[in-house]
MOPAC internal coordinates of N, CA, C and O (Angstrom, degrees):
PM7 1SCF
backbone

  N    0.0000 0     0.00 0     0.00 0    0    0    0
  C    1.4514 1     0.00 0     0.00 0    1    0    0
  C    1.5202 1   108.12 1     0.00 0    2    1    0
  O    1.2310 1   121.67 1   -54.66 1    3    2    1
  N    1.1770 1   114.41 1   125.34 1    3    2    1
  C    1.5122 1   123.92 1  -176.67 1    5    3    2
  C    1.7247 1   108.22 1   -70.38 1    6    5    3
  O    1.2310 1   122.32 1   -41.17 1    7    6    5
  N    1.5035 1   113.15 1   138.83 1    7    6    5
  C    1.1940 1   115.56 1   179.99 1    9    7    6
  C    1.8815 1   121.85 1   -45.43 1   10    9    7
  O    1.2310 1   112.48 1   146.37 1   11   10    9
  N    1.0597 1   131.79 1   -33.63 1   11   10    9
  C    1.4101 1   152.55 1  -177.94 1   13   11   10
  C    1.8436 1   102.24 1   -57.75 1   14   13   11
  O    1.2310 1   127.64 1   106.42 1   15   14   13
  N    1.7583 1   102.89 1   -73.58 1   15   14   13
  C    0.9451 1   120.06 1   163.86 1   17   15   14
  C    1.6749 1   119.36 1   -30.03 1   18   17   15
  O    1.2310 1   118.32 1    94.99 1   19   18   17
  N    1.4022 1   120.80 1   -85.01 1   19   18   17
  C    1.1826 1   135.27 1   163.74 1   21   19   18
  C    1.2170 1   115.30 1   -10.85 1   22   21   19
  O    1.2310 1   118.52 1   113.38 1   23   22   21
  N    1.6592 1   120.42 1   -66.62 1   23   22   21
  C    1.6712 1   126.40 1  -171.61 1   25   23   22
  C    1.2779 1   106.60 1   -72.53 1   26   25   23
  O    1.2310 1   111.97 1   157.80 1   27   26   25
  N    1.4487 1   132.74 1   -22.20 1   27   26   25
  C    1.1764 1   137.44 1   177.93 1   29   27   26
  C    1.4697 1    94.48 1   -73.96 1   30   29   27
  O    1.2310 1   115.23 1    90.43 1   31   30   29
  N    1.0955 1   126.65 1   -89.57 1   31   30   29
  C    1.7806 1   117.33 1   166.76 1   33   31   30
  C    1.7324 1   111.46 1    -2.78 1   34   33   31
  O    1.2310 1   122.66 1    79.69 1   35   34   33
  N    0.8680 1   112.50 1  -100.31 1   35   34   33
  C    1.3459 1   132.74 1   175.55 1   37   35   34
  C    2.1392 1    96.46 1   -22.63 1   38   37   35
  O    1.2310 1   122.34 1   129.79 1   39   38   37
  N    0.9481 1   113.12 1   -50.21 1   39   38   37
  C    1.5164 1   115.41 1   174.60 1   41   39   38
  C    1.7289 1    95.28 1   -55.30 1   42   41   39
  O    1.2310 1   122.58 1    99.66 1   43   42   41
  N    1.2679 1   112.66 1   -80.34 1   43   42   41
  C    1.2677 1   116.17 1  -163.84 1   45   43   42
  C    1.5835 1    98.97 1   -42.65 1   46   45   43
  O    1.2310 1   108.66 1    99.86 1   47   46   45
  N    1.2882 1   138.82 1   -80.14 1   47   46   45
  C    1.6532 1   139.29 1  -162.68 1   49   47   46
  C    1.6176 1   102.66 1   -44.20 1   50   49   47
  O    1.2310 1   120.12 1   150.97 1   51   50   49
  N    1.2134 1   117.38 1   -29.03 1   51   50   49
  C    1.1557 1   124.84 1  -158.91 1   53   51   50
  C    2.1960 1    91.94 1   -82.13 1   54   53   51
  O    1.2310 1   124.76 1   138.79 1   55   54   53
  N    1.4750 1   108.48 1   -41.21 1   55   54   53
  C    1.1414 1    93.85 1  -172.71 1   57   55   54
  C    1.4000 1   121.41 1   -91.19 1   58   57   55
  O    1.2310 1   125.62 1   174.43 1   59   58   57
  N    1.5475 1   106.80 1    -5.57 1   59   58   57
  C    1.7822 1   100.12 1   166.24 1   61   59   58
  C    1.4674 1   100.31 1   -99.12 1   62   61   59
  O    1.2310 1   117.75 1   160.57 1   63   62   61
  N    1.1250 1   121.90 1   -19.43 1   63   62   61
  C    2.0363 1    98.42 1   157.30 1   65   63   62
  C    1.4722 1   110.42 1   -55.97 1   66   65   63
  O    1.2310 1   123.88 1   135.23 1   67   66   65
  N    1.2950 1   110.16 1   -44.77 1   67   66   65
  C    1.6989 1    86.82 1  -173.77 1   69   67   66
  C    1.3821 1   115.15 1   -52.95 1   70   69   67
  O    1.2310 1   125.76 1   129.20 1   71   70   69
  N    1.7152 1   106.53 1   -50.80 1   71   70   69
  C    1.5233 1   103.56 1   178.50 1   73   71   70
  C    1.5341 1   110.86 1   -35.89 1   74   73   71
  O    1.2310 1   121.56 1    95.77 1   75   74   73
  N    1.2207 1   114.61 1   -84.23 1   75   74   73
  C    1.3020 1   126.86 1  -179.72 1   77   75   74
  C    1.2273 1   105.40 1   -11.73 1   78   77   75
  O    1.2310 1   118.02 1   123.63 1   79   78   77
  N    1.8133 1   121.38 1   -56.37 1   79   78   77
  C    1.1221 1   118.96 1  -173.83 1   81   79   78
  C    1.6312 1   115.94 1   -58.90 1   82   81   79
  O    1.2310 1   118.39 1   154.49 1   83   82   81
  N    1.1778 1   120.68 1   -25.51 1   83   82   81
  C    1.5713 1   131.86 1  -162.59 1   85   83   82
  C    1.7183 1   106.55 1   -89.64 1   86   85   83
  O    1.2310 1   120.62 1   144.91 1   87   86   85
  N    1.7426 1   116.42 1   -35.09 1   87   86   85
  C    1.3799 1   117.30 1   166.62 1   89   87   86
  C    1.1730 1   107.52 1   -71.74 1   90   89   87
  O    1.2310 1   122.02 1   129.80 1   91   90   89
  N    1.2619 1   113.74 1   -50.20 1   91   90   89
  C    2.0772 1   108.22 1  -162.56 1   93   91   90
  C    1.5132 1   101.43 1  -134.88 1   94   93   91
  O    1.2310 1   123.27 1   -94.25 1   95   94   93
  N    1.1478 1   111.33 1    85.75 1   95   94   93
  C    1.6643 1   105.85 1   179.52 1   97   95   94
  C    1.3654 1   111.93 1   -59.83 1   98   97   95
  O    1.2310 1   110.26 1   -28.30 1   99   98   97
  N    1.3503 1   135.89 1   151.70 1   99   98   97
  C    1.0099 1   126.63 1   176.21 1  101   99   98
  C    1.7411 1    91.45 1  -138.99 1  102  101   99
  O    1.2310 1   127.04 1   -19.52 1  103  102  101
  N    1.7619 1   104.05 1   160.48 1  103  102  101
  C    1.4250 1   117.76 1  -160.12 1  105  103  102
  C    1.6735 1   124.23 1   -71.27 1  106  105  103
  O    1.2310 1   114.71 1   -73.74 1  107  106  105
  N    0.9882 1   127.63 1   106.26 1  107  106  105
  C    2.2275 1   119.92 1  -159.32 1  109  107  106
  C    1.2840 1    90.33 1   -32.65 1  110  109  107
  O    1.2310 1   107.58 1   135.92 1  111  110  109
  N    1.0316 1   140.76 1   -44.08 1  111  110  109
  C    1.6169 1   136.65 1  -159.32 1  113  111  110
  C    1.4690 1   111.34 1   -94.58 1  114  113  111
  O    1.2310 1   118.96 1  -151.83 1  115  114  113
  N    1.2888 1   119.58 1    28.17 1  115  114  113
  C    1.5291 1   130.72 1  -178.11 1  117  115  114
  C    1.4848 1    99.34 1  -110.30 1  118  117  115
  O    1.2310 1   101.24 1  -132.90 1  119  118  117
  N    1.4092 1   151.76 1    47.10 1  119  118  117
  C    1.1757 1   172.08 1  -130.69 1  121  119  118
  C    1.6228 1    91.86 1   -81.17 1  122  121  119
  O    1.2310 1   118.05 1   124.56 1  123  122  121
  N    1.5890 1   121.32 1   -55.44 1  123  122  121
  C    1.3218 1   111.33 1  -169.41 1  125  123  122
  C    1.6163 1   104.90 1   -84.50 1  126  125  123
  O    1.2310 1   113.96 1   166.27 1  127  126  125
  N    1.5638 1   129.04 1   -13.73 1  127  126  125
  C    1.6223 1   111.28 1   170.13 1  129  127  126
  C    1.2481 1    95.78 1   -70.22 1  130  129  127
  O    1.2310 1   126.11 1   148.47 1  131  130  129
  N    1.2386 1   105.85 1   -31.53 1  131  130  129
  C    2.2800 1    93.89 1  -158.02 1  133  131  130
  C    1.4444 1   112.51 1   -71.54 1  134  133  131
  O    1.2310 1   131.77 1   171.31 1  135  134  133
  N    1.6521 1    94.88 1    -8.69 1  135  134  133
  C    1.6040 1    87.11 1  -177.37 1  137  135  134
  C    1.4301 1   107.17 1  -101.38 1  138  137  135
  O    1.2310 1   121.19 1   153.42 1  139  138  137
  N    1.3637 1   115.33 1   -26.58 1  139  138  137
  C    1.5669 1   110.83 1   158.56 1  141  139  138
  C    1.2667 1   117.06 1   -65.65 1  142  141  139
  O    1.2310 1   107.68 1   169.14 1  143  142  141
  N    0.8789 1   140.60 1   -10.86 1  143  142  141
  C    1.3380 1   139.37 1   163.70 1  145  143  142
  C    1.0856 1   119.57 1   -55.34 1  146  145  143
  O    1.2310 1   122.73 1    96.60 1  147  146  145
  N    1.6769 1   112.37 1   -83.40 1  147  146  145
  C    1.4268 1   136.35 1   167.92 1  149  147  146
  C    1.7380 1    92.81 1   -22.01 1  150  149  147
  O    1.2310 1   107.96 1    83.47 1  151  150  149
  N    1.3706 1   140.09 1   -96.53 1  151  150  149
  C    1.1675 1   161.81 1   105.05 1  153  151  150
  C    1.6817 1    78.91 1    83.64 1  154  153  151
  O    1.2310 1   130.58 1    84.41 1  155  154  153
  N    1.6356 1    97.20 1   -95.59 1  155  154  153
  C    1.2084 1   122.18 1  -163.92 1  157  155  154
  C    1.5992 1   107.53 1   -60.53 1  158  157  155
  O    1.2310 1   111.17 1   128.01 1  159  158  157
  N    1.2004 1   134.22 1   -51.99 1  159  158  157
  C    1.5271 1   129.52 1   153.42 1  161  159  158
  C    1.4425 1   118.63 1   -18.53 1  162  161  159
  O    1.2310 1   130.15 1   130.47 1  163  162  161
  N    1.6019 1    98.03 1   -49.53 1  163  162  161
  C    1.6704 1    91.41 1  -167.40 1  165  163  162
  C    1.1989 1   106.20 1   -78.82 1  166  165  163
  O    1.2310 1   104.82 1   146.80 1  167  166  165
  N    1.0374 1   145.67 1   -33.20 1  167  166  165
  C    1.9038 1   156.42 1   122.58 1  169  167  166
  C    1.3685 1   101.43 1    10.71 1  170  169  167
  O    1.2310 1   127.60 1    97.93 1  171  170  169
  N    1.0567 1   102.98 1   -82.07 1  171  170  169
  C    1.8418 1   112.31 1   179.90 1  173  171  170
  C    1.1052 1   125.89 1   -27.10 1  174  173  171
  O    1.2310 1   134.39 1   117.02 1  175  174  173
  N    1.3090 1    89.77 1   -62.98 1  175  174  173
  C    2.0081 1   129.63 1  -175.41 1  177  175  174
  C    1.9504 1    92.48 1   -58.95 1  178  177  175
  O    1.2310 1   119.34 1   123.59 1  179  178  177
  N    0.5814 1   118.86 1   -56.41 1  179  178  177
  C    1.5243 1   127.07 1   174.94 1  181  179  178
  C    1.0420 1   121.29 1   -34.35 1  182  181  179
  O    1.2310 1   120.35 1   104.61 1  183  182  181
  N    1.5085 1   116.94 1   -75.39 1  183  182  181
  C    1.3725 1   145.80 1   115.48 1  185  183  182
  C    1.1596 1   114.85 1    29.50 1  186  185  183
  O    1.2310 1   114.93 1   121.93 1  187  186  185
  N    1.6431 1   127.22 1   -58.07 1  187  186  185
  C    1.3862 1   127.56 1  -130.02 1  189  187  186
  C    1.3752 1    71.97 1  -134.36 1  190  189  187
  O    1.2310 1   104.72 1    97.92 1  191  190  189
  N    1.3830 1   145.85 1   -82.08 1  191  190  189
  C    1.0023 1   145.16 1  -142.35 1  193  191  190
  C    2.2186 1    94.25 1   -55.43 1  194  193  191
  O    1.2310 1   122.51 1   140.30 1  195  194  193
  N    1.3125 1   112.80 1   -39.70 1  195  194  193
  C    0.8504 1   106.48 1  -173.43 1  197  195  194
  C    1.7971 1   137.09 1   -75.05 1  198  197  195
  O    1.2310 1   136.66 1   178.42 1  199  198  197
  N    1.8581 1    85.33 1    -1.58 1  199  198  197
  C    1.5864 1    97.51 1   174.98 1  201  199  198
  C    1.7601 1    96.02 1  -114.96 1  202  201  199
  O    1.2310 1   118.66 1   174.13 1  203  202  201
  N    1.0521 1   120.17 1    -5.87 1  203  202  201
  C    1.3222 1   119.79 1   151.53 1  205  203  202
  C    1.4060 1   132.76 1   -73.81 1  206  205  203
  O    1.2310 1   119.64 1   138.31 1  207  206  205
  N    1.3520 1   118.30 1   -41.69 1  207  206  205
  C    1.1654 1   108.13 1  -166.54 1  209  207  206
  C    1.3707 1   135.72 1   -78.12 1  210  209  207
  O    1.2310 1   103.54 1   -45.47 1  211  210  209
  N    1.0853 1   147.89 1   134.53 1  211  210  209
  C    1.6173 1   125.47 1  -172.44 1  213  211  210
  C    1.9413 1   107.86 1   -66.79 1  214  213  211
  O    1.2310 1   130.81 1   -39.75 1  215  214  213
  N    1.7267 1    96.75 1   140.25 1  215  214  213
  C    1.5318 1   115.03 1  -178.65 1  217  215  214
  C    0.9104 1    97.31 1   -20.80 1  218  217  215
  O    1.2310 1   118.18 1   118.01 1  219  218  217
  N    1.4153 1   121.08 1   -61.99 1  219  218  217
  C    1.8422 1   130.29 1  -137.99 1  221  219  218
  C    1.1400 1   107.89 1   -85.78 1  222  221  219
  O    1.2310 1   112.30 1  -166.96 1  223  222  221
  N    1.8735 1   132.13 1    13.04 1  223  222  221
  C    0.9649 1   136.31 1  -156.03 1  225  223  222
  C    1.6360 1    88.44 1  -125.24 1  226  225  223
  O    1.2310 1   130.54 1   147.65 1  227  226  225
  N    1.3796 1    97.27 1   -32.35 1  227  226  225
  C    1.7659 1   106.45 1  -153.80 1  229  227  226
  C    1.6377 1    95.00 1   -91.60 1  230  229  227
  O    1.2310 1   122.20 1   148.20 1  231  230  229
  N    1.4896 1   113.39 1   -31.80 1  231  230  229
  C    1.5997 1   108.37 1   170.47 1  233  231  230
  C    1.4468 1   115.93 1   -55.78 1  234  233  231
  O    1.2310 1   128.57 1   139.05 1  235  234  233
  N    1.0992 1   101.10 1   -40.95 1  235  234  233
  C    2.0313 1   107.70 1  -163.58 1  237  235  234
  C    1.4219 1    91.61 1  -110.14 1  238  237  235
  O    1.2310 1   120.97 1   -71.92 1  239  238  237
  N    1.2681 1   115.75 1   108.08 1  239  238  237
  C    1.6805 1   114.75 1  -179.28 1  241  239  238
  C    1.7914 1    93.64 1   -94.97 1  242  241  239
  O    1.2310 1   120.84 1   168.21 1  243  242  241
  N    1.2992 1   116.00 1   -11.79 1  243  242  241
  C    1.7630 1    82.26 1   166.43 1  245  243  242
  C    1.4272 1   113.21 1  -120.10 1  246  245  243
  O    1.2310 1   122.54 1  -112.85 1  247  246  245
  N    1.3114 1   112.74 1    67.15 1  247  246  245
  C    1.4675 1   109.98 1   161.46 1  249  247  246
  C    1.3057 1   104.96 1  -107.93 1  250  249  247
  O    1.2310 1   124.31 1   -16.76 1  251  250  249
  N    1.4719 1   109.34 1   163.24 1  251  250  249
  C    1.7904 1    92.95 1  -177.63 1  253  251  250
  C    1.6289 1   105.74 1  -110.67 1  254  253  251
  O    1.2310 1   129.58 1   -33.79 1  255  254  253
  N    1.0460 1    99.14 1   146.21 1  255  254  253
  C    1.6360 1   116.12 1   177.67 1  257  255  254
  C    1.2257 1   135.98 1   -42.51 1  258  257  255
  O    1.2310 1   102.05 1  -122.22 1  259  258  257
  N    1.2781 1   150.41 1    57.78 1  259  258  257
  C    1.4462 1   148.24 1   150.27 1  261  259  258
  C    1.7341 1   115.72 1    40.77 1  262  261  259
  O    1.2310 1   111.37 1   -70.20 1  263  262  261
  N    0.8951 1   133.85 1   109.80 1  263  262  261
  C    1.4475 1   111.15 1   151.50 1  265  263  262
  C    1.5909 1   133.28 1   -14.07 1  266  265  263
  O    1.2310 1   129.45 1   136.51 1  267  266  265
  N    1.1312 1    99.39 1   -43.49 1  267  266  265
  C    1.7162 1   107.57 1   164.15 1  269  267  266
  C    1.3554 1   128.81 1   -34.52 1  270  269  267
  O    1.2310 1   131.07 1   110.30 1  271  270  269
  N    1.6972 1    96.24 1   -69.70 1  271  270  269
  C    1.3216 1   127.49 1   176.66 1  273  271  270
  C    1.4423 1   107.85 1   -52.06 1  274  273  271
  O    1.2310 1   117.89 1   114.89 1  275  274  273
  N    1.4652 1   121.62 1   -65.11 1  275  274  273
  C    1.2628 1   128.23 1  -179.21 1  277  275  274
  C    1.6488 1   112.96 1   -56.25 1  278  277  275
  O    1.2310 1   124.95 1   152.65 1  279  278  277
  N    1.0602 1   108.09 1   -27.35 1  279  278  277
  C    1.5913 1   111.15 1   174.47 1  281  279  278
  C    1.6550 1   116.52 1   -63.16 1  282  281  279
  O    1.2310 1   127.51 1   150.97 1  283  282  281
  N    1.7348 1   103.14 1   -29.03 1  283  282  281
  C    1.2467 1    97.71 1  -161.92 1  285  283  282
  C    1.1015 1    97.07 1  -100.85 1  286  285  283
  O    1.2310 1   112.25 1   161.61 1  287  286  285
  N    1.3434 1   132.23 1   -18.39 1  287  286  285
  C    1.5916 1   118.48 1   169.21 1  289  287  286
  C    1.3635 1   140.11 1   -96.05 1  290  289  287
  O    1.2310 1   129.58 1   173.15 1  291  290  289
  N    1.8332 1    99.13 1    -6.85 1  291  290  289
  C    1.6007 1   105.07 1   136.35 1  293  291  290
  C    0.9175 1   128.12 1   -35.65 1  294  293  291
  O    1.2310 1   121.19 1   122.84 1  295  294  293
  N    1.9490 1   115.32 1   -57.16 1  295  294  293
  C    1.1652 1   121.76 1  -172.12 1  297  295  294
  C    1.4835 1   115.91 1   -69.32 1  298  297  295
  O    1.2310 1   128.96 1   144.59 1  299  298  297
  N    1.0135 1   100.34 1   -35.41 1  299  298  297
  C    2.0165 1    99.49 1   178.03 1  301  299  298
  C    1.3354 1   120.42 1   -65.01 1  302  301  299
  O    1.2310 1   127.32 1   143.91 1  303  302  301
  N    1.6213 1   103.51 1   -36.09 1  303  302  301
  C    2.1443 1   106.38 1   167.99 1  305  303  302
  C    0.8421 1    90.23 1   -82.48 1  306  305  303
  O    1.2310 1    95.22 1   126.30 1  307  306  305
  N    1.2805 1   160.94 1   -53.70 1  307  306  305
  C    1.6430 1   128.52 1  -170.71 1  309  307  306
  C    1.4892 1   122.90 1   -72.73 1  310  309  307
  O    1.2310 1   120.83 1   154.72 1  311  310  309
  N    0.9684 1   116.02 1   -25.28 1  311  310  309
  C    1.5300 1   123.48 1   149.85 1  313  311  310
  C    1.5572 1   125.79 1   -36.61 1  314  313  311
  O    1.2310 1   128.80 1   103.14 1  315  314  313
  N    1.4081 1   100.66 1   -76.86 1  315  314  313
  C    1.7615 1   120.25 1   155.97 1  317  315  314
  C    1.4029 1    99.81 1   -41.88 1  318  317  315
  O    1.2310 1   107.02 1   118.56 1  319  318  317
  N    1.4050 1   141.77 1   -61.44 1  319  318  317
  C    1.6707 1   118.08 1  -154.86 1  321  319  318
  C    1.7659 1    92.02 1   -70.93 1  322  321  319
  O    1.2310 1   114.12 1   138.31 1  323  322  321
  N    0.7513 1   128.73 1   -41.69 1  323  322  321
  C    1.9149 1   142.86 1  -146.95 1  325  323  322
  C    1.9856 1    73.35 1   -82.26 1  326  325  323
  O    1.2310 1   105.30 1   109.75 1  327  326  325
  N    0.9815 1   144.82 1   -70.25 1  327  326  325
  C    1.5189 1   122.75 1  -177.03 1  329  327  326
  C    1.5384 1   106.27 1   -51.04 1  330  329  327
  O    1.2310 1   120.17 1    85.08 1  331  330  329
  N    1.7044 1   117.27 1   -94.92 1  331  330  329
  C    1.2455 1   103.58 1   176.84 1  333  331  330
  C    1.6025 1   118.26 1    -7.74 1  334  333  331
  O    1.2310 1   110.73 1   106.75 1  335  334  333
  N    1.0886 1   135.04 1   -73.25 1  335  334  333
  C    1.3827 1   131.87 1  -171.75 1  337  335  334
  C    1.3040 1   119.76 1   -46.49 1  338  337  335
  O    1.2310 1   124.95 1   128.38 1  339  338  337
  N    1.6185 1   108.10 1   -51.62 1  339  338  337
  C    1.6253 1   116.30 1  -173.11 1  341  339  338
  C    1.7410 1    96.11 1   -57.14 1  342  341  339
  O    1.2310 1   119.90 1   138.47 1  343  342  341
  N    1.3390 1   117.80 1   -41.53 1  343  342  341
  C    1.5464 1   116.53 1  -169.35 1  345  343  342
  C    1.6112 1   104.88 1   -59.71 1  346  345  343
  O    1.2310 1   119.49 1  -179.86 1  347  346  345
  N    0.9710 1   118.59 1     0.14 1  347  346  345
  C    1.6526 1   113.76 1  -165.13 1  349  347  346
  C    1.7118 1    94.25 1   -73.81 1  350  349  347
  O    1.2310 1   121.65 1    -0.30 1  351  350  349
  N    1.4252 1   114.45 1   179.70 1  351  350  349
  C    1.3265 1   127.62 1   140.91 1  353  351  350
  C    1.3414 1   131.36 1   -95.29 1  354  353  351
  O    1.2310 1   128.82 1   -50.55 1  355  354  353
  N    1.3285 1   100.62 1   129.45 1  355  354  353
  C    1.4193 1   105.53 1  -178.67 1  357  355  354
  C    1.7547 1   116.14 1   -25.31 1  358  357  355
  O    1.2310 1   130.52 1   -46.96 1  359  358  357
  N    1.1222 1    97.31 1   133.04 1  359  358  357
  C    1.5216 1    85.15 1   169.86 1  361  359  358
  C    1.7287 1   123.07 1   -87.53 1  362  361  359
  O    1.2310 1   113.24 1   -53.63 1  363  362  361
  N    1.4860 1   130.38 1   126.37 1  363  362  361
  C    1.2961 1   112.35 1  -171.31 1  365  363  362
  C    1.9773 1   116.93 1   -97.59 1  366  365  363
  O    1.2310 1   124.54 1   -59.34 1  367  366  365
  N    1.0298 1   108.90 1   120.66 1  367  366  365
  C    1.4673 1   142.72 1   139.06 1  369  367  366
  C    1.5269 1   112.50 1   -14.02 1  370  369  367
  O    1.2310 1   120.10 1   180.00 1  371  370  369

């Protein structure tokens, strides 16, 4: 996996943990949720990229992605965090 690629990854998991973090916080010292978490994110993330991505993208896993491509799966993890989140409960004040 090319360095570019990678941090972009790492962006995406990184931004539906936060969500996650914002619906159901769970405790820094909870080592086995955070790792089911992470876990299950990357599941998702999988998931999503894979009903996102175009075929011809998903046949040849090392071509690199277009602006296009990357546009649209920004838009789909930020999509996904902005649900996750809305599902939260209000937080009270």
């Amino acid at each position: 996996m090319s360095e570019p690629t990678h941090s972009y990854y790492d962006w995406q998991v990184s931004t539906l943990m936060l969500a996650y973090d914002v619906a159901t916080p769970l405790h820094r010292d909870d080592l086995k949720q955070l790792q089911e978490r992470q876990q299950s994110v990357e599941l998702e993330l999988r998931d999503m990229v894979h009903n996102v991505l175009p075929k011809s993208y998903l046949e040849n896993p090392h071509s690199d992605f277009p602006p296009e491509v990357v546009t649209l799966l920004t838009k789909a993890t930020l999509a996904r965090a902005t649900e996750i989140i809305a599902s939260s409960p209000s937080p009270r004040l």
